[in-house]
C-alpha positions as CSV (number, residue, x, y, z in Angstrom):
1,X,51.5,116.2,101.5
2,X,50.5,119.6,102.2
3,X,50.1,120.1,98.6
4,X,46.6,117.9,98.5
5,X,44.9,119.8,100.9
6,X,45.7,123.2,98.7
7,X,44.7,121.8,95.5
8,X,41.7,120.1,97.2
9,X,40.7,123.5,99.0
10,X,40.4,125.2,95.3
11,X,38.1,122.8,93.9
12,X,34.6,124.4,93.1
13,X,31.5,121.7,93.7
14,X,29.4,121.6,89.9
15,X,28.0,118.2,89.0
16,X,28.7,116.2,85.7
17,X,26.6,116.6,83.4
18,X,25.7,113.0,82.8
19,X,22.9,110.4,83.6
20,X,21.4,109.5,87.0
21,X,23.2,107.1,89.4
22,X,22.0,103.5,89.7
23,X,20.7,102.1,93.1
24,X,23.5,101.5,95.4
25,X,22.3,98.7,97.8
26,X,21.7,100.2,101.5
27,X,24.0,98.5,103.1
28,X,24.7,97.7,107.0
29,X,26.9,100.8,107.2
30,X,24.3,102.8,107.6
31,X,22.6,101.5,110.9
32,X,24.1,102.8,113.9
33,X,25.3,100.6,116.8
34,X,22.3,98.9,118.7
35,X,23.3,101.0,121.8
36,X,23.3,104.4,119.9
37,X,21.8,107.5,120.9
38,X,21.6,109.9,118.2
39,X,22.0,113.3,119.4
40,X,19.4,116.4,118.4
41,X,22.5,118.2,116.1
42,X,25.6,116.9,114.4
43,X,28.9,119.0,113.4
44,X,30.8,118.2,110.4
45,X,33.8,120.3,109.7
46,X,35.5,120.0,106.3
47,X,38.5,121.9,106.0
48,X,38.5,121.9,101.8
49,X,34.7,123.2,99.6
50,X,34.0,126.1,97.7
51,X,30.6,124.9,97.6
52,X,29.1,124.7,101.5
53,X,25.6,124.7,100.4
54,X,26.2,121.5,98.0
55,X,28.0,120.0,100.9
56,X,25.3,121.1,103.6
57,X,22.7,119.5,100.9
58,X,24.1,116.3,101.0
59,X,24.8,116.1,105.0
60,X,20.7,116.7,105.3
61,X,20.0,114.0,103.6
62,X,21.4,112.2,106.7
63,X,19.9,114.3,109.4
64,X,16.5,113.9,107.5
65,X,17.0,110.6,107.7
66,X,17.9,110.2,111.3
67,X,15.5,112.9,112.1
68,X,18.7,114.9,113.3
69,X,20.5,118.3,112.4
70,X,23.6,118.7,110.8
71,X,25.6,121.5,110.8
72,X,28.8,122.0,108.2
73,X,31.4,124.2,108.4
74,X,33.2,124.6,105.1
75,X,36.0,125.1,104.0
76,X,37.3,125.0,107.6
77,X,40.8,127.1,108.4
78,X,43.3,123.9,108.7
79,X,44.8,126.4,111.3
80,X,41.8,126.3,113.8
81,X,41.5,122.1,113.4
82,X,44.6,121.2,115.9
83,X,42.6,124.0,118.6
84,X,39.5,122.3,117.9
85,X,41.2,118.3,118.8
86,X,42.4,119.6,122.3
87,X,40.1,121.6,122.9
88,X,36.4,120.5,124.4
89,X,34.0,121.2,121.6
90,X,35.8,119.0,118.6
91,X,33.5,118.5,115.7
92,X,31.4,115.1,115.4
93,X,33.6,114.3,112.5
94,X,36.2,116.0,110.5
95,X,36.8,115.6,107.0
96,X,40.6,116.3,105.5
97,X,42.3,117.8,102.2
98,X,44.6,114.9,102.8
99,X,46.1,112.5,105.8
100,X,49.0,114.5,106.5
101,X,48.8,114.8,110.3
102,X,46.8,111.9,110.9
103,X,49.6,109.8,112.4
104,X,50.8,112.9,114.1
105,X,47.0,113.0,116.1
106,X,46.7,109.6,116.3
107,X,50.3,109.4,118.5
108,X,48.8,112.6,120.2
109,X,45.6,110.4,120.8
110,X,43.5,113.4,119.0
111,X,41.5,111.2,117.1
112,X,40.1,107.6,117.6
113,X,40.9,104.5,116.0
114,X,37.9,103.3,114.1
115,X,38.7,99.2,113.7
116,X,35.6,98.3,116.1
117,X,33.9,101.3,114.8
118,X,34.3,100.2,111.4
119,X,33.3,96.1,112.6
120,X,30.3,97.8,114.5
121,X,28.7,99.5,111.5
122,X,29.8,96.9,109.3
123,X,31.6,98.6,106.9
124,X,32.9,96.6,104.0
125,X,36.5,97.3,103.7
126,X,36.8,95.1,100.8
127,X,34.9,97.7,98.7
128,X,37.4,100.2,99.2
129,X,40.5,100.4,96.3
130,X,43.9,98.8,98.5
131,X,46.1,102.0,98.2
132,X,43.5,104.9,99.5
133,X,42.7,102.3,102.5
134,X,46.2,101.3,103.2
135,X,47.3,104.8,103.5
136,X,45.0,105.2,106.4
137,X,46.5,102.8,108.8
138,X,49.4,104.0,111.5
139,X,50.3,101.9,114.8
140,X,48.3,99.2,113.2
141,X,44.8,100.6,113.0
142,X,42.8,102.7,111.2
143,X,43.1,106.0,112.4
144,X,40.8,107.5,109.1
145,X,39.1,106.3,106.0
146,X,39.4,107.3,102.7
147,X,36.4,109.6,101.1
148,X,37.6,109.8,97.5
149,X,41.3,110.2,96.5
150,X,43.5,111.8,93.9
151,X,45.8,110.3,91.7
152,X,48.0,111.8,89.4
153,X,49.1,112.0,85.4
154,X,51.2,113.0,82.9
155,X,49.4,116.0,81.1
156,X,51.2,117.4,78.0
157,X,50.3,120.3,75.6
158,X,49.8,118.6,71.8
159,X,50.5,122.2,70.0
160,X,53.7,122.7,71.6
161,X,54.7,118.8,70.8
162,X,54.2,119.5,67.2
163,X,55.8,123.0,66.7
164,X,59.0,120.9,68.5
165,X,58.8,118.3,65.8
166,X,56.9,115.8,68.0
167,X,54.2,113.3,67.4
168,X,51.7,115.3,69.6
169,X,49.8,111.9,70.1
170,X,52.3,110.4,71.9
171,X,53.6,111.4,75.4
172,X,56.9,110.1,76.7
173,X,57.3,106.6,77.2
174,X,60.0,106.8,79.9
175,X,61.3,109.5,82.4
176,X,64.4,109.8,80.3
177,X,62.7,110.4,77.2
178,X,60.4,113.0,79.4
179,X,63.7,114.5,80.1
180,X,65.0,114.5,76.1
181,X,61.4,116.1,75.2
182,X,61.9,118.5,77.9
183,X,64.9,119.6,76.2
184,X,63.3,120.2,73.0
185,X,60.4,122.0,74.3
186,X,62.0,124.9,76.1
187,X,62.8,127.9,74.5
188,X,65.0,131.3,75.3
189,X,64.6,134.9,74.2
190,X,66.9,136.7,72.6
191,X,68.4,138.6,76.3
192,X,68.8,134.3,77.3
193,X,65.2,134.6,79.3
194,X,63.4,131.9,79.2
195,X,59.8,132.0,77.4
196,X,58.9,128.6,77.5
197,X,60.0,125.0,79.3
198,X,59.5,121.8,79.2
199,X,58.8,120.0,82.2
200,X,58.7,121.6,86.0
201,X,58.7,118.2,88.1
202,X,57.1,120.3,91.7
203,X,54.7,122.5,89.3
204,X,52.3,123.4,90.6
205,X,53.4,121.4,93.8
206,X,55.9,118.6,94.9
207,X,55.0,114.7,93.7
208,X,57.7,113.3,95.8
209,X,55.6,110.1,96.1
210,X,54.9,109.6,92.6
211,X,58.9,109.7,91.7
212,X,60.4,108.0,94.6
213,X,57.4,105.1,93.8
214,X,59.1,105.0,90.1
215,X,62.6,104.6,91.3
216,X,61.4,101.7,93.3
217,X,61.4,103.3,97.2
218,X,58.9,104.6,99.4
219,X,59.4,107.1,102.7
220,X,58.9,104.4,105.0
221,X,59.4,100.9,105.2
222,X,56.9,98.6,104.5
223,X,55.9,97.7,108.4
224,X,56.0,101.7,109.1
225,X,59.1,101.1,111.5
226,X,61.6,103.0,109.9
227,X,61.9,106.2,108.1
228,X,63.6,105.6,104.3
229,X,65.5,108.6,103.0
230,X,68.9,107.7,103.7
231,X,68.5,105.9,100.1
232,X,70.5,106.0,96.8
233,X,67.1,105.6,95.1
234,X,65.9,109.2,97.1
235,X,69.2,110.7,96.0
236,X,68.6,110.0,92.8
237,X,65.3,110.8,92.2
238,X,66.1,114.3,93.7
239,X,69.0,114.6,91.3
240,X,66.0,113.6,88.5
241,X,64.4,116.6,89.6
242,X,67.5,118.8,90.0
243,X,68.4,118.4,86.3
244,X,64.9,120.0,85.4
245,X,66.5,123.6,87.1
246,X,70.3,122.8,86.5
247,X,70.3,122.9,82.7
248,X,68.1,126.2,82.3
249,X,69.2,127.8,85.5
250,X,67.6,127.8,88.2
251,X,66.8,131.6,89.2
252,X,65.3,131.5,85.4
253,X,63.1,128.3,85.8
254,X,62.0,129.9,89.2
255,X,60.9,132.7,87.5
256,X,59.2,131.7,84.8
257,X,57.2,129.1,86.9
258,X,56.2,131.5,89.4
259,X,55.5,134.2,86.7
260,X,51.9,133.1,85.8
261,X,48.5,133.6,87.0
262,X,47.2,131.6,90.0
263,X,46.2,127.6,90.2
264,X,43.0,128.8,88.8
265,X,43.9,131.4,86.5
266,X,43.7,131.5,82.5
267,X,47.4,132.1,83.2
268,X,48.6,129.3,85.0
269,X,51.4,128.1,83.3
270,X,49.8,125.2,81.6
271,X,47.2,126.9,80.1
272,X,49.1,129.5,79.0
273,X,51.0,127.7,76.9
274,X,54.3,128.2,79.2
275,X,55.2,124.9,80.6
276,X,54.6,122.1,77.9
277,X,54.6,119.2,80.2
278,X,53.3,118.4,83.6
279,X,52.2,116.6,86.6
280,X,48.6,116.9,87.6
281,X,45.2,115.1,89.5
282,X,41.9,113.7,88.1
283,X,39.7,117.2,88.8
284,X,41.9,119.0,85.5
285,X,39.7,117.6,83.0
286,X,36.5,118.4,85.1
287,X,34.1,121.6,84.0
288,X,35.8,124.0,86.9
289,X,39.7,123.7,85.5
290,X,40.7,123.2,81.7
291,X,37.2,123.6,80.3
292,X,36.7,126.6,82.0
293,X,39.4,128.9,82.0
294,X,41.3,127.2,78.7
295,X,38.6,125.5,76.7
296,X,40.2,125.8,74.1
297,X,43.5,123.9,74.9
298,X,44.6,120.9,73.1
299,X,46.2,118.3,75.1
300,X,46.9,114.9,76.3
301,X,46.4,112.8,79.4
302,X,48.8,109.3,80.3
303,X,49.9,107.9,83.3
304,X,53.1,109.1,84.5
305,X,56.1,107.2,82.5
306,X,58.3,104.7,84.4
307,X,62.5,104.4,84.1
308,X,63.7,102.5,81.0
309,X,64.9,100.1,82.8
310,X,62.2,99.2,84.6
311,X,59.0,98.7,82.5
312,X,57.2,96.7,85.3
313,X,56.6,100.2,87.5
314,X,54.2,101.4,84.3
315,X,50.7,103.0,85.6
316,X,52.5,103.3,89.0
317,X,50.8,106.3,90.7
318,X,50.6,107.4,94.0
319,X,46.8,108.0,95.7
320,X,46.4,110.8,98.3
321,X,43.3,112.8,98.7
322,X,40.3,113.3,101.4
323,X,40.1,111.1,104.5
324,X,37.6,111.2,107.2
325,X,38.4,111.0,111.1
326,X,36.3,111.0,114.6
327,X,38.0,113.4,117.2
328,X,38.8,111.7,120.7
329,X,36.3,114.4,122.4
330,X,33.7,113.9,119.8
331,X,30.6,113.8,122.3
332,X,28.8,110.7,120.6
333,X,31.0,108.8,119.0
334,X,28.4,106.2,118.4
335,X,26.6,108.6,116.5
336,X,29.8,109.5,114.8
337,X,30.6,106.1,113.6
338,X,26.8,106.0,112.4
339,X,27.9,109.6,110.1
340,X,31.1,108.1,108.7
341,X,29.4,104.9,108.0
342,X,26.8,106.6,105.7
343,X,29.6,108.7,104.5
344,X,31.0,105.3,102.6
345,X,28.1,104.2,101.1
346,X,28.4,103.5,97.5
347,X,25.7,105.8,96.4
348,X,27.3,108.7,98.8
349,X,30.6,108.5,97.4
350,X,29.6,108.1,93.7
351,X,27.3,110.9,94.7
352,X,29.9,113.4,96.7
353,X,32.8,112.1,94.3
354,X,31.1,112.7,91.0
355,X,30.3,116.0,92.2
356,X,33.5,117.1,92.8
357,X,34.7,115.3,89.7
358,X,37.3,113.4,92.4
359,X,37.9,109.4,92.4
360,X,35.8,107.5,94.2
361,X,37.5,105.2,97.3
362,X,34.0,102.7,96.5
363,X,34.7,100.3,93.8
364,X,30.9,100.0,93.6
365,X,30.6,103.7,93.5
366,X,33.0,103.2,90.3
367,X,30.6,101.7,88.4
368,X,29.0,104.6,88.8
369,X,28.2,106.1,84.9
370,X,28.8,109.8,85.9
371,X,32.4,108.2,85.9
372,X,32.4,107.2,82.8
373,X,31.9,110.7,80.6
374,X,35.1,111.4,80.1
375,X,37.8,109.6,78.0
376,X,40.5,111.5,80.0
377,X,39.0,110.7,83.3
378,X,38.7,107.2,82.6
379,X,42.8,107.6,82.8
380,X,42.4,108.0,86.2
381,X,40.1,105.3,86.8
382,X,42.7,103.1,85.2
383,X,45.5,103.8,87.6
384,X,43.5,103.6,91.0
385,X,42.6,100.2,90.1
386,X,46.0,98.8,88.4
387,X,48.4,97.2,91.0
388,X,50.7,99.4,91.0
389,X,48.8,101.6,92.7
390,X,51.0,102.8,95.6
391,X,50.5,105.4,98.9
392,X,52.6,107.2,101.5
393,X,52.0,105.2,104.9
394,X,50.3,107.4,107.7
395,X,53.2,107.8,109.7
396,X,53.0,108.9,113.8
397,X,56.0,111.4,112.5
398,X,54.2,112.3,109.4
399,X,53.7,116.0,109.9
400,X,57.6,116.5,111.0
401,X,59.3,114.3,108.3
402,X,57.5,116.1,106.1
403,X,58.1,119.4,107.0
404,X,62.0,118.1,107.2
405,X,62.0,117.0,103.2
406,X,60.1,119.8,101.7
407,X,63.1,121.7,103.2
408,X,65.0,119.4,101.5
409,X,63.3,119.4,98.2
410,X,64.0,123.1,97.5
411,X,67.5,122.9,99.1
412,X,68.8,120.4,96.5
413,X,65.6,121.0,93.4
414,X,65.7,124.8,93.4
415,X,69.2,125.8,94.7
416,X,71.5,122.9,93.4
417,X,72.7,121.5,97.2
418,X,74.0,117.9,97.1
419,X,71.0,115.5,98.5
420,X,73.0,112.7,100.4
421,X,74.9,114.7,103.3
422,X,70.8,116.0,104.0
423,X,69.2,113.0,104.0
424,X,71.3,111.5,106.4
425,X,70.8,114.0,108.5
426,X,66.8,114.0,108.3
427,X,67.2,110.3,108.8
428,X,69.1,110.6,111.8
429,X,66.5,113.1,112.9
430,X,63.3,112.1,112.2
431,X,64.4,107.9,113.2
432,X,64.7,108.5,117.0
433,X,61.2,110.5,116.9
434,X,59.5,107.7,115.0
435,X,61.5,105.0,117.5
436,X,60.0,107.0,120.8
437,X,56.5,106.6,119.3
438,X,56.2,103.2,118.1
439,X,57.6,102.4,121.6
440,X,54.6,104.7,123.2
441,X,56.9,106.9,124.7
């Protein structure tokens, strides 16, 4: 969701500090179709990177080796990217906060599928984690590849567990004991105000994904043929999250959630000691978040808890994060393949990933030790890799369906509607759309 490519947009570049990568093999990925041209200059927008010079850095590294120049634009205005696909001067590749609109450009025939690119360059698909890959397909191809992901956790603040009465070493086990610990960590002032809550299930954003995963649904069907929110399991998770604003009042939970400092602020509501409980990616423990502007903060990180009755969803998490396309109009697309092929190399990813303290999509790059220097990261390593590792299809009606149920989220989260009566109607919407695209029409 749009969410990602906020989050990923405020991310500063700093590198571990931690010992030197291993020697990633050089793979085949990095040779270039035998027909290939490379051009004199390259363009690589990226529309997330505080950092462009770390990013440039690494991008020379290829056009040293190719005796090329590359040219990156970062962070790139996600406005001026749907311009850039129709118009006659696309970027040579384009690298995403997320794959929101990918299925939307793919239907639009924006953006190429890469399956013979991919075979050409011989990329090993078989070193990429299964959700972060399988997220990338739509109509049956590969319309983008993953280039590290997020996946998110359960953080929770181990001072305000104990002044409840709590064991502060020990986060819920299940989303209905989230909700009882919720109950006992918010707190009123004397005028009925409140000073501090619980949980917020869409702070700082929406994890509709991660919920609907845990009551046992997804937004599409498996195949990608039909949209799947005309479901008790989607009412019901919305109702999860309604109960979060019902019992405080809603105006008041609004308020105090939007009462703090920004994302990165000492006085986001986390690290302010506001909101006891939330939902958050991999990059929080990382030098640019916690460590720097609450260092002194004592919490806990554990995979998100699953119903009680239905213990086999535990580590369920849902990947989304930075993918990787070639524009229809890309002038060498040959040469473009070549770019995103070295873009997947182990040592690049572990290189790139590590750097922005991010997952890596390589499992290879994994073993990477700069991985490995953090107990609370090693959380997150955990869930990619476990089975229930789930994604959000790349959908040809991704970018519509999605604007049609974060309508709906705040509708029925933040102002108390009933969910069923609107998700029939988004189904019945969004269904005939989906329909005329699978059918090319």
């Amino acid at each position: 969701m749009k969410r990602l490519q906020i989050v990923l947009t405020v991310i500063v570049m700093l590198a571990f500090l931690a010992s030197c990568a291993p020697q990633a093999p050089q793979v085949a990925a990095t040779q270039a179709p035998a027909a290939a041209q490379m051009p004199q200059k390259m363009r690589v927008w990226i529309t997330w990177g505080d950092n462009p010079a770390q990013l440039q850095d690494l991008f020379n590294k290829f056009g040293a080796a190719n005796g090329i120049q590359i040219e990156v634009n970062a962070p790139v205005d996600p406005d001026k990217v749907d311009a850039a696909l129709s118009g006659t001067e696309p970027p040579d590749v384009l690298i995403l906060g997320g794959p929101d609109n990918v299925g939307t450009w793919a239907r639009e025939k924006l953006i190429l599928p890469l399956d013979d690119y991919m075979a050409g360059a011989n990329i090993d698909k078989s070193d990429f984690y299964g959700a972060p890959l399988a997220m990338c397909q739509t109509l049956g191809k590969y319309y983008c590849l993953p280039w590290g992901t997020d996946i998110y956790a359960l953080y929770w603040n181990k001072d305000m567990f104990e002044a409840a009465g709590l064991d502060p070493e020990k986060p819920p086990q299940t989303m209905e004991q989230l909700a009882e610990y919720a109950d006992k960590l918010t707190k009123k002032d004397a005028s009925g105000e409140l000073t501090q809550v619980g949980f917020i299930p869409d702070f700082a954003w929406g994890h509709t994904d991660l919920y609907l995963a845990m009551f046992g649904s997804k937004i599409y069907s498996p195949d990608g043929t039909k949209v799947n929110v005309d479901t008790p399991e989607y009412a019901a998770m919305l109702k999860w999250e309604q109960q979060f604003y019902s019992k405080y009042g809603y105006d008041k939970v609004l308020k105090l959630s939007s009462a703090g400092g920004n994302y990165m602020s000492p006085d986001q509501g986390f690290y302010a000691g506001k909101i006891a409980m939330y939902v958050d990616g991999e990059w929080q423990p990382g030098p640019n978040f916690i460590s720097k502007f609450k260092p002194e903060l004592n919490y806990g990180v554990a995979p998100f808890p699953p119903l009680a009755d239905h213990p086999e969803r535990k580590n369920t998490a849902a990947v989304a994060g930075t993918v990787a396309v070639i524009p229809a109009g890309a002038a060498n697309k040959d040469a473009s393949a070549k770019l995103l092929a070295w873009m997947e190399t182990p040592d690049i990813v572990a290189e790139e990933m590590s750097t922005n303290f991010n997952l890596p999509t390589s499992k290879k790059a994994a073993a990477d030790p700069r991985f490995h220097s953090s107990q609370k990261f090693e959380v997150f390593l955990g869930l990619i890799a476990d089975k229930n590792a789930t994604y959000t299809l790349t959908s040809p009606v991704g970018t519509e369906l999605s604007t049609e149920l974060g309508s709906i989220e705040e509708q029925v989260v933040h102002n108390g509607q009933d969910p069923g009566p609107l998700l029939k109607a988004a189904q019945a919407k969004i269904q005939p759309l989906l329909d005329k695209a699978l059918t090319g029409q």
